[in-house]
Every structure is written in structure tokens, then in C-alpha cells.
C-alpha angles and dihedrals in degrees: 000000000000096000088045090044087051096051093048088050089045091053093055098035085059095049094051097060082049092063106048090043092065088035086058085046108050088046092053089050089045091047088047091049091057102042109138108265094163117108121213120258118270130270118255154208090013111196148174131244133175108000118194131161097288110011132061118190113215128186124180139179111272118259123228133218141179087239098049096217118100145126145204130262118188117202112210116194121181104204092213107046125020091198083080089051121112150140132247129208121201142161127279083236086061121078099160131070144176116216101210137189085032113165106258112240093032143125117230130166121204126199128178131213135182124240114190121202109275086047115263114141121210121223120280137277124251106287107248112197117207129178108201105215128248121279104249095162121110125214123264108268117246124238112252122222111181120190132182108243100168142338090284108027145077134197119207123187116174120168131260115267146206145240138212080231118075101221103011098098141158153322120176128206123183125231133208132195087348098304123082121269122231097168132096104345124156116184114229117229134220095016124181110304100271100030155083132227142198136170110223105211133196102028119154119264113248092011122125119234137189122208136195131173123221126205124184125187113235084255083081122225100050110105136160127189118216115224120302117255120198119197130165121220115229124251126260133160110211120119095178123131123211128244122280112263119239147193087046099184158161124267106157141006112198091177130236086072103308115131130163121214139201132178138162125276128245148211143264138195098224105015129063122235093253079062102057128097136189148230126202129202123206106184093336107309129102120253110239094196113109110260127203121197106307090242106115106003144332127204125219139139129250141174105293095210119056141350119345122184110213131185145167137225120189114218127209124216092260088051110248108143129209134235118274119282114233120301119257107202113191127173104224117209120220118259 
């Protein structure tokens, strides 16, 4: 009788999991069956708003769909370079939207599609077609302090500016005695929080300079000049150079043309060593990079792939430079 009652309990309890297994299965086919396949309908009557150098503000007539649950997506295309190119998502309780960081001076065209929950997109909108205009603002002009240093040198320190442009500013240039200088500047780091800072070198003891700053936005062509600061250096009569300096080295080679440089100080008739400054010369050309004493270590950059020639002169206050120190040739390897 237990063995008979088991085997009863076994059968049905068999047939039970049978039956829910083809009940499961016949509501997942049936769920499957009556998935939603319909799109929304499509957007409409897409159309531009404010346009400026870099937004365009789009609205467009609500979509509808069967689920009730959808959102937007604008597709933003820039006919002259794909790299400004995306695409926005928004709510279905949203029928507005700002394209924003566009390239100034472009076409674009912008369409918007629906896209319900389980997936399905509607057709597109009308295709509406913008240009955002050039960018013929110039950036605000910085405000120019000048200071003596030395008989033959100059600091200037102006502060940071704006442009109408997020993100197309800015690139400075100095001028001196109305025409743009392109002689002994070293560029001053870190200068007070908000400004800028450069070291005009070489000037003439006793001479009277003016100084301007330009500053241009990355559009290119629009340029403003801060105000005009005159200074005079002060006189000095020494024509001495200093000493050559010696022992130029390596002390570090950091690779992809980073090298860092030391060397020994010199000497000077007039000047102590604490007054001295330096100049290094990587293939010819002046290093703009600020440089310290040459003691320790000296950052500049270099070819980083094959031989570069390096060398040092040292400069007194009254701006007599030595003769170059001796010449450090290295063979740089790619990164």
C-alpha cells in the first residue's frame, strides 16, 4: 500500500510540473505574440529658434504612441566636419532643445525621432537646415601692469580675458613701441591667480618703452589691445659680459624630447651670482620656458627623435650676455 500510495504521489506530481511547464510556455509565446511592434508617430513641424555662434534652439509638435512611454532623440549633423556631430536624448514631456558647443560659421541640419520603450523608432522629423554665423567678436582687452626689474629688463603682468566664445580663447602677443615684439621674452610661471606674466629682456638701459598686450580669440582676426604702458629702464654703464658658463649637462632625460639640464654659474664684473640669469639654446633657438640657475636642473623641450645641440649664456642686469657655454650634443630616441 506505501509503495502503491508513492508512486501514485510521484505520477501526479509529474504531471503537474508538466503542466505548468506548457502553461509557462504557452504565456510566454503568447507574451511574445503581443510584444509592442508599433513606432510612435513621427515628430513634426521642426523648427529653429534663436541661432548664435555656438546654440540653436529647436521645438517641435509631441509624438504619440500606444505605450505611452517614449522619448526624443535630435540628431545634430555639421555638413562640414563630422567630429561636431551627436545625438541628444530627451523626455517625451520635452518638445524643446538647445544644441550647444556647435562650430561658429557652420551648416548643420537637425532631425528628431521617437523611440518608445520596447524599442521601436518612429520616422523622422522634417529636416530643418541652420548656419550659425561667424564669430566677429573680439575678446575683452586685458588690463596691462609694467614694472622696472633691472636696467635691461621689463616685467609685464596683464590679466586673463574672455570671449564671447566659450572655449575660443585666447592667444596673447606683446607689443613694444606700437609693433609687435618677437625678441627676449621669458614667460613667468606661476603668475598671480588671474593673470599672465612675461619678462621683456634686452632692452636698452635709460631708454623709454611703451607696451601693449594683444589678445586675439582661435576664430582668428579678432583681436583687442589692452591699454598702452610706458616705463623707462633705468641707466647703467657697464659693458661687461659675464663669464661663459661651463660644465652644460645632462641630468635627466625623461624621453619624447624632455630633457632636463644643469650647468655651473658664472661670474660677472658688475652683478652677483644670485643676479644672473640664463638663456638656453636648443638647435638655435631660444628656449622660451622660464630657467632658474642651472644648478640642479632645467627643463626644456627638444626634438624627441635624433641629435639635438644645446647650450647656455649667462645674462647681467644691464643686459650684456656671455658667450655660449660648451655645446651638449644628445641623440633623443621617439617615444
Amino acid at each position: 500500500m506505501t509503495t502503491r500510495h508513492y508512486s501514485r504521489l510521484l505520477l501526479g506530481t509529474a504531471t503537474a510540473v508538466l503542466l505548468a511547464g506548457l502553461l509557462f510556455n504557452g504565456l510566454a509565446g503568447s507574451a511574445a505574440a503581443i510584444r509592442d511592434r508599433t513606432p510612435p508617430t513621427a515628430p513634426t513641424n521642426l523648427v529653429a529658434g534663436t541661432i548664435t555662434n555656438t546654440t540653436v534652439s529647436l521645438n517641435w509638435n509631441p509624438s504619440t504612441d500606444n505605450s505611452g512611454k517614449w522619448s526624443y532623440k535630435i540628431r545634430i549633423t555639421n555638413l562640414q566636419n563630422s567630429a561636431y556631430n551627436s545625438l541628444a536624448t530627451v523626455s517625451q514631456s520635452t518638445t524643446t532643445y538647445t544644441a550647444r558647443f556647435l562650430a561658429t560659421n557652420s551648416p548643420y541640419t537637425f532631425a528628431v525621432y521617437a523611440v518608445d520603450a520596447a524599442g521601436n523608432k518612429s520616422a523622422e522629423s522634417n529636416l530643418v537646415r541652420v548656419s550659425t554665423p561667424a564669430d566677429t567678436t573680439p575678446p575683452a582687452a586685458p588690463t596691462l601692469q609694467a614694472s622696472v626689474v633691472s636696467p635691461s629688463q621689463v616685467q609685464l603682468t596683464w590679466t586673463k580675458t574672455r570671449d564671447n566664445v566659450t572655449n575660443n580663447c585666447c592667444s596673447y602677443s606683446i607689443n613694444v613701441n606700437g609693433s609687435r615684439y618677437n625678441g627676449h621674452v621669458n614667460w613667468i610661471s606661476p603668475s598671480p591667480a588671474g593673470t599672465l606674466a612675461a619678462s621683456i629682456r634686452h632692452l636698452t638701459p635709460g631708454t623709454t618703452y611703451s607696451f601693449s598686450i594683444n589678445v586675439a580669440d582661435w576664430s582668428g582676426g579678432n583681436v583687442s589691445t589692452s591699454n598702452t604702458v610706458n616705463v623707462s629702464t633705468t641707466p647703467s654703464s657697464d659693458t661687461t659680459p659675464p663669464a661663459a658658463p661651463s660644465n652644460l649637462r645632462l641630468v635627466r632625460d625623461d624621453s619624447c624630447g624632455e630633457v632636463w639640464l644643469g650647468w655651473a654659474e658664472t661670474n660677472d664684473n658688475a652683478d652677483g651670482q644670485d643676479t644672473l640669469e640664463y638663456e638656453i639654446w636648443v638647435n638655435g633657438v631660444q628656449s622660451p620656458l622660464p630657467v632658474g640657475a642651472g644648478l640642479d636642473l632645467d627643463f626644456v623641450y627638444a626634438n624627441n627623435h635624433g641629435d639635438n645641440f644645446f647650450q647656455v649664456r649667462a645674462v647681467d642686469r644691464s643686459g650684456n650676455t656671455s658667450a655660449p657655454s660648451n655645446l651638449l650634443r644628445l641623440f633623443l630616441w621617439p617615444c
